[in-house]
Each structure stands twice: as C-alpha cells, then as structure tokens.
C-alpha positions in Angstrom: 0.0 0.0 0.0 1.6 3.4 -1.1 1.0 6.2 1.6 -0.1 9.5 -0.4 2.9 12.1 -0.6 2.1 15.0 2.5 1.7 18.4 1.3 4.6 19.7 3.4 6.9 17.5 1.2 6.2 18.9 -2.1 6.2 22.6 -0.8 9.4 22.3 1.1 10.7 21.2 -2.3 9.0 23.8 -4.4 10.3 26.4 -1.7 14.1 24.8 -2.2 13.9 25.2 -6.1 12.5 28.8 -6.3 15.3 29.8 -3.4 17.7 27.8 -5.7 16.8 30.2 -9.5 14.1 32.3 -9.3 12.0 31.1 -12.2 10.9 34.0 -14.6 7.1 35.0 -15.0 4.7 33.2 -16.5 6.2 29.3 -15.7 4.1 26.7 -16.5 3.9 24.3 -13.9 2.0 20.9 -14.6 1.2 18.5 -11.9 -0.5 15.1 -11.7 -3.2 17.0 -9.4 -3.1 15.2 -6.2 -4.4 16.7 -3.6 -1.0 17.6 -2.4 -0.7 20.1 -5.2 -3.7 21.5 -4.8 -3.1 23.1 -1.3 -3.5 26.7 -0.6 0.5 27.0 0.4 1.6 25.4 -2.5 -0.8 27.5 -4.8 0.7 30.6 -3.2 4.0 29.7 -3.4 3.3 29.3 -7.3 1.4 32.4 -6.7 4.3 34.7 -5.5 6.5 33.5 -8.3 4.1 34.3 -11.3 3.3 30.9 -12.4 0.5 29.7 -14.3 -1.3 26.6 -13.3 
C-alpha cells in the first residue's frame, strides 16, 4: 500500500527550487493533481513566483 505524498513534502521542495533560480514569470507548472498540489501553500508559493497553473 503506497502512503499518499504530504503536502509539506512537495512545498518544502517547491520552496528549495524557487530559493535555488528564481524562475521567470509566466512558468508553467504541470502537476499530476493530487491533492497535495492543490493546497493553498503550495498555490501561493506558485502564486508569488508568477506561475501559471
């Protein structure tokens, strides 16, 4: 049985990548829409940097 991956996981590594390159407006981001990626912190985090969902 898989466990589901925890929201905290996959913003902690969306906060690691922006603090690594600053991605410039209007990224693309594609995601297999769990319900992990569908969290209000990660959709402000994508938020902040411009991206489009």
């Amino acid at each position: 049985m898989r466990a589901d991956m925890p929201e905290a996981l996959v913003i902690t590594a969306l906060q690691r990548a922006l603090l690594a390159q600053w991605p410039a407006p209007g990224l693309i981001v594609h995601s297999d829409r769990g319900g992990q990626y569908l969290g209000n912190g990660y959709k402000t985090l994508l938020r902040n940097a411009q991206a489009q969902l």
